[in-house]
N, C-alpha and C positions, 0 to 999 in steps of 0.2 A: 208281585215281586218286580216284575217290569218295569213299571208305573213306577214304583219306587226309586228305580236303579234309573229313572231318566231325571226323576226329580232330584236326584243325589247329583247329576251328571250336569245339569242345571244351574244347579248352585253352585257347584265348583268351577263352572267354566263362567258364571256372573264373578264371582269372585276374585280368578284369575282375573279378568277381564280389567276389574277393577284397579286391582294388582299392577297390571302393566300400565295403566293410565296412571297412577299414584306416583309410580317409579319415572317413567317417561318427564311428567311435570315437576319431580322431586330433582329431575337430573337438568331441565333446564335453568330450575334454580337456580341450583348450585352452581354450574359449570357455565351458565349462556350467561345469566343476568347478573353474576357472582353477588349474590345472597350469601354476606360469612357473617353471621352476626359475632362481633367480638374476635374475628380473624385476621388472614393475611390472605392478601393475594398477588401474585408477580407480576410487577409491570414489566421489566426489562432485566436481561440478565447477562452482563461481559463479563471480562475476562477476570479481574480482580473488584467488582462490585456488583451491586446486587441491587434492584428498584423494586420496595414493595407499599402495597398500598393496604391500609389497616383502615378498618370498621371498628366503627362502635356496635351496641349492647343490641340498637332496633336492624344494623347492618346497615345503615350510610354509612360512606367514606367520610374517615376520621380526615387523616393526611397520609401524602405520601416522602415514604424516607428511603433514599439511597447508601446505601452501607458501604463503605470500600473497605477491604480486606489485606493487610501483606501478604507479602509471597508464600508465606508457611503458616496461613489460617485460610487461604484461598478454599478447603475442605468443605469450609463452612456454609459458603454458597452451596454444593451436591446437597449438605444437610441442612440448606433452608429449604431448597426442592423440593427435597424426600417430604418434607414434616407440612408444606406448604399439600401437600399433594393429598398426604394422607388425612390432613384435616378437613378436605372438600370430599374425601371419598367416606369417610365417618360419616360429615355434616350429611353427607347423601342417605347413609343408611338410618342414619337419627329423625331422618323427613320420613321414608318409606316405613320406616318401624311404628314412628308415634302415629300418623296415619290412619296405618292398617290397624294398629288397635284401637284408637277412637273408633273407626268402622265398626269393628267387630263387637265391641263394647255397646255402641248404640244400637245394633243388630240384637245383640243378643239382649239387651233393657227392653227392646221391642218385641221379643219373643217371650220376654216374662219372666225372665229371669231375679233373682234375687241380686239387690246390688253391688256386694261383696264378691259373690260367686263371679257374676259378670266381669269384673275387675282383676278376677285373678284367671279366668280365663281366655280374659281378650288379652293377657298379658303385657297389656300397659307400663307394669312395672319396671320389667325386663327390655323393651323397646326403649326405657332412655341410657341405656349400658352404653352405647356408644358414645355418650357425653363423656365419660370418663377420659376416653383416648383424645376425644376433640380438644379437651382442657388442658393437657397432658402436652399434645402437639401445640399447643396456642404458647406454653409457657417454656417448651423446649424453641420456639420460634424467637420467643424475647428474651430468652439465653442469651440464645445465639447472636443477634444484633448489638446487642449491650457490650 
């Protein structure tokens, strides 16, 4: 039983381990080298306009567009913030989720698992949910600009 409970205790802390090295390079992506593929990211933000920079599909910089706002849509700048924000904090957990399932998926094909089985328990499927929000935010972002 010992033996056991060290080999359990093993893999869980390779795992973790793993875990925060996935997350740590998922978050430099995102946030150091601004990796958006098909996003927006802030260049500069005053008082009535707004500087953002927009990616294509592989995530190079398309171009950058400044928006300026009248006095009673000025709002819309806090709600390009908000939605600018939320879609790197998504795009963050869309990197650490597919990731860790690819991981877990090839872990587990390597343990002999059946391929199906493997697939619905690395949960793969479920790690690209946060696409939905990302898409979501990218379209409420070109709302807002237009």
């Amino acid at each position: 039983m010992n033996n056991t409970l060290r080999t359990k205790i093993k893999k869980y802390s390779a795992f973790l381990l793993i875990a925060i090295i996935v997350a740590s390079v998922a978050y430099l992506i995102v946030y150091k080298v601004s990796f958006l593929p098909n996003g927006y990211d802030i260049v500069e933000v005053q008082n009535d306009s707004i500087t953002l920079k927009s990616f294509n599909v592989v995530g190079i910089e398309k171009n950058i567009k400044t928006v300026s706002f009248s006095e009673k849509d000025t709002w819309k700048i806090d709600a390009i913030d908000y939605e600018v924000n939320r879609q790197k904090e998504f795009l963050w957990i869309l990197f650490v989720a597919v990731t860790m399932s690819i991981i877990l998926f090839v872990y587990k094909l390597c343990n002999g698992m059946k391929l199906w089985k493997a697939i619905f328990e690395s949960n793969i499927i479920i790690s690209a949910l946060p696409l939905y929000v990302i898409i979501t935010s990218v379209n409420r972002i070109r709302d807002l600009i237009s």
